[in-house]
Backbone as CSV, one residue per row, in Angstrom:
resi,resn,N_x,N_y,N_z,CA_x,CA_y,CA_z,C_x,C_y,C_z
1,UNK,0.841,-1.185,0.000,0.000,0.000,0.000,0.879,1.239,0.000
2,UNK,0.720,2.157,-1.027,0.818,3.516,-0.733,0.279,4.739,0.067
3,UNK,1.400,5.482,0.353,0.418,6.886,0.773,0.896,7.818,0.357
4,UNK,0.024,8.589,-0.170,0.106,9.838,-1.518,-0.279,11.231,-0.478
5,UNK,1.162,11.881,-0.900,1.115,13.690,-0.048,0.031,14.110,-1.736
6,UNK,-0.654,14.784,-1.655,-0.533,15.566,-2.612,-1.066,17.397,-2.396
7,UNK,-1.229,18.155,-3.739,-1.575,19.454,-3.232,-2.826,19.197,-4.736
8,UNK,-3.653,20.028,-4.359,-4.390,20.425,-4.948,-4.504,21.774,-5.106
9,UNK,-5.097,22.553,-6.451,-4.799,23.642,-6.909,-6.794,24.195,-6.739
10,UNK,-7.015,25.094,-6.277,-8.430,25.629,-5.783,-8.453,26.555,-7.752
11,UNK,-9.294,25.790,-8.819,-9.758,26.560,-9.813,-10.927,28.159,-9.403
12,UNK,-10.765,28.053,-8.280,-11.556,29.034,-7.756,-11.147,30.347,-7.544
13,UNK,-10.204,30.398,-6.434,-9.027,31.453,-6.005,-7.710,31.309,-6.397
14,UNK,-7.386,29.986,-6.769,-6.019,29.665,-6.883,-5.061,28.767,-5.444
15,UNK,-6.316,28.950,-4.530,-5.332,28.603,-3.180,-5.195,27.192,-3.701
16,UNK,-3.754,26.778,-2.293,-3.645,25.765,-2.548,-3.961,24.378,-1.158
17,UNK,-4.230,23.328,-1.648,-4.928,22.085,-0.280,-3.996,21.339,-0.417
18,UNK,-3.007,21.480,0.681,-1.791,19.933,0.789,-2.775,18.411,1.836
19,UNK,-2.640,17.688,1.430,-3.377,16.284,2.199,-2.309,15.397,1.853
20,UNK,-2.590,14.263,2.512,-2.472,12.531,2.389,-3.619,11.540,2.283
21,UNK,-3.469,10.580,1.648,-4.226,9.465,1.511,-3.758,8.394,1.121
22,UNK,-4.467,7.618,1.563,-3.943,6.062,0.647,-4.846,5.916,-0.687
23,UNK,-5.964,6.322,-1.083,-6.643,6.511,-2.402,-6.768,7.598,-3.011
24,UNK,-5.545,7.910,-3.493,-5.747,9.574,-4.447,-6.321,9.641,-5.263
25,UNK,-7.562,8.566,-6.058,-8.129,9.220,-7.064,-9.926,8.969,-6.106
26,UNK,-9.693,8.760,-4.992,-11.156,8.243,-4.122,-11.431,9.736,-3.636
27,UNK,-10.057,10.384,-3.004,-9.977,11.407,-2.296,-9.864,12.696,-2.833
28,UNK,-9.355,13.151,-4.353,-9.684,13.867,-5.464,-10.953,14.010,-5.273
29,UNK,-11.628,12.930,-5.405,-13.561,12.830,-6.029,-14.162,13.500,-4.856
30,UNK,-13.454,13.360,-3.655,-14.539,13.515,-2.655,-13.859,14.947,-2.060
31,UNK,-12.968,15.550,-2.362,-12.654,17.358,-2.706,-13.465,17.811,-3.780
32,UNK,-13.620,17.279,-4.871,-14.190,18.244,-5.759,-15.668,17.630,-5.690
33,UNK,-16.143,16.806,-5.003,-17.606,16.795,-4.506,-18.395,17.248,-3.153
34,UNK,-17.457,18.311,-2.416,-17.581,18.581,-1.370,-17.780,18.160,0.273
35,UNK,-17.178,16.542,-0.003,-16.700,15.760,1.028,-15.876,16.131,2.222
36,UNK,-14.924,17.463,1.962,-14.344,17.631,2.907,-14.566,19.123,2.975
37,UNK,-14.924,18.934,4.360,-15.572,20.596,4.768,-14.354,21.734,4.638
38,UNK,-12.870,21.407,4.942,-12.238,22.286,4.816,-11.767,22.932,3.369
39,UNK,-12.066,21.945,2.449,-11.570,22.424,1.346,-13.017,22.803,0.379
40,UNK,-14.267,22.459,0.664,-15.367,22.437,0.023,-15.763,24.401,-0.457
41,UNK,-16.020,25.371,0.468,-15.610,26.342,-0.532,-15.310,27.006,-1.678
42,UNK,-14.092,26.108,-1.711,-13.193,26.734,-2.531,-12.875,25.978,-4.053
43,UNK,-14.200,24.634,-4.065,-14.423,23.684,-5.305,-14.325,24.627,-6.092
44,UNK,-13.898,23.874,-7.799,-13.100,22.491,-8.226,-11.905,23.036,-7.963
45,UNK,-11.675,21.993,-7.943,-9.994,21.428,-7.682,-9.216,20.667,-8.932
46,UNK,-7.966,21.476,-9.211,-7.117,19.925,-9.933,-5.825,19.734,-9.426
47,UNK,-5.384,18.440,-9.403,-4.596,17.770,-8.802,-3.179,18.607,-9.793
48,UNK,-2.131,18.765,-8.704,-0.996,19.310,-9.324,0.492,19.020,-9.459
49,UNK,-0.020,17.965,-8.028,1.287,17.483,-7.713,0.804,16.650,-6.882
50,UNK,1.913,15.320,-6.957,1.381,14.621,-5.623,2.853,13.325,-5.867
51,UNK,3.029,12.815,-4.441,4.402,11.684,-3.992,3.541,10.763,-3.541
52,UNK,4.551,9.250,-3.619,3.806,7.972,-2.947,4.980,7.736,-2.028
53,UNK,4.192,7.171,-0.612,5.565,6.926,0.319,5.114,5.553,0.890
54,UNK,6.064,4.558,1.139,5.649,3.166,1.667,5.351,3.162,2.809
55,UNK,5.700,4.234,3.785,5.336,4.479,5.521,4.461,5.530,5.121
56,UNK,4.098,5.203,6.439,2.846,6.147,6.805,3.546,6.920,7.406
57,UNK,4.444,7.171,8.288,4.643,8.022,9.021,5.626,8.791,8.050
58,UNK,6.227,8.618,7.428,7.076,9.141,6.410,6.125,10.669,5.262
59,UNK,5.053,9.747,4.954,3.808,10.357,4.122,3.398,11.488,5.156
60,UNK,3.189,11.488,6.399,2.493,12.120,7.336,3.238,13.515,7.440
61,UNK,4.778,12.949,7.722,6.031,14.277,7.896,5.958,15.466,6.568
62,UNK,5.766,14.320,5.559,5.991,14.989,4.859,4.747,16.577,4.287
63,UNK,3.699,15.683,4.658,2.698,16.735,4.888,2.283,17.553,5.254
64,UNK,2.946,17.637,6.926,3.275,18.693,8.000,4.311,19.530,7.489
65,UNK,5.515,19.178,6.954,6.462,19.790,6.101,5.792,20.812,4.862
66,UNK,5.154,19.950,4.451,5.133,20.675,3.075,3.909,22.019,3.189
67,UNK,3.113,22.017,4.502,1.976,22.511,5.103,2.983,24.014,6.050
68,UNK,4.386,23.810,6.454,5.124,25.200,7.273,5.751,25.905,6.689
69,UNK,5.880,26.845,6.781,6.811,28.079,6.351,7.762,27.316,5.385
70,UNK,8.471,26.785,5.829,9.724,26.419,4.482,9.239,24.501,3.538
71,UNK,8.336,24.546,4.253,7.724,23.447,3.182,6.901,24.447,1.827
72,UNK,6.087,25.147,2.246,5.660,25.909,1.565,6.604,27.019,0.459
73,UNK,7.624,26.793,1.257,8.160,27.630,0.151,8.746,27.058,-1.269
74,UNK,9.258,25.414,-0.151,9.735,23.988,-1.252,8.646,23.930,-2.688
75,UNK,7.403,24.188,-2.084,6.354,24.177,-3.029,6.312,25.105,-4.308
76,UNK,6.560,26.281,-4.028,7.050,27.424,-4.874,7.989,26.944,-5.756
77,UNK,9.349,26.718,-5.000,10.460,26.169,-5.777,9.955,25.295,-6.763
78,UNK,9.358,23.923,-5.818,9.227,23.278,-6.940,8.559,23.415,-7.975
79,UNK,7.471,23.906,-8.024,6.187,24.133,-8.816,6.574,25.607,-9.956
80,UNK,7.553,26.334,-9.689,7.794,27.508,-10.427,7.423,27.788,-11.304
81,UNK,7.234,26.666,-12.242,7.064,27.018,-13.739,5.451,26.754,-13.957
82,UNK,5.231,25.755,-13.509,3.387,26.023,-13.399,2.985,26.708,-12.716
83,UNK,3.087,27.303,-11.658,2.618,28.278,-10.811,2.757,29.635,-11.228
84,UNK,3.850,30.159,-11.841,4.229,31.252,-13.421,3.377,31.453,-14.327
85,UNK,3.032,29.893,-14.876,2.279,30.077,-16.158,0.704,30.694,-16.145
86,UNK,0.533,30.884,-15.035,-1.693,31.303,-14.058,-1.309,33.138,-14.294
């Protein structure tokens, strides 16, 4: 089994939703069907990025990471050129 960090991109405002799951295309469906109250708002969503990790706790860090000040910024970095192109 996998577990998938991913971010989702808000077609709405532009914000962005970092999560984990073990079913990223179960948990996609149920963001852009308003399943999850924190991100429901700010529907549709498209997927922009996303990692698979064999631990859970590994997947988890990385989420909290990618969710603080310099995870967030990793995000920038990485994403530069799609995040440019909006």
């Amino acid at each position: 089994m996998f577990y998938y960090v991913y971010i989702l991109e808000s077609l709405k405002n532009r914000s962005l939703y970092i999560g984990y799951t073990t079913d990223l295309k179960k948990r996609f469906a149920e963001h852009n069907n308003g399943e999850s109250l924190a991100a429901k708002p700010f529907r549709p969503y498209k997927l922009i990025f996303y990692e698979a990790f064999i631990n859970k706790k590994d997947a988890k860090a990385r989420e909290e990471y990618l969710k603080s000040g310099w995870g967030f910024r990793s995000i920038k970095k990485m994403l530069k050129g799609y995040l440019k192109q909006k």
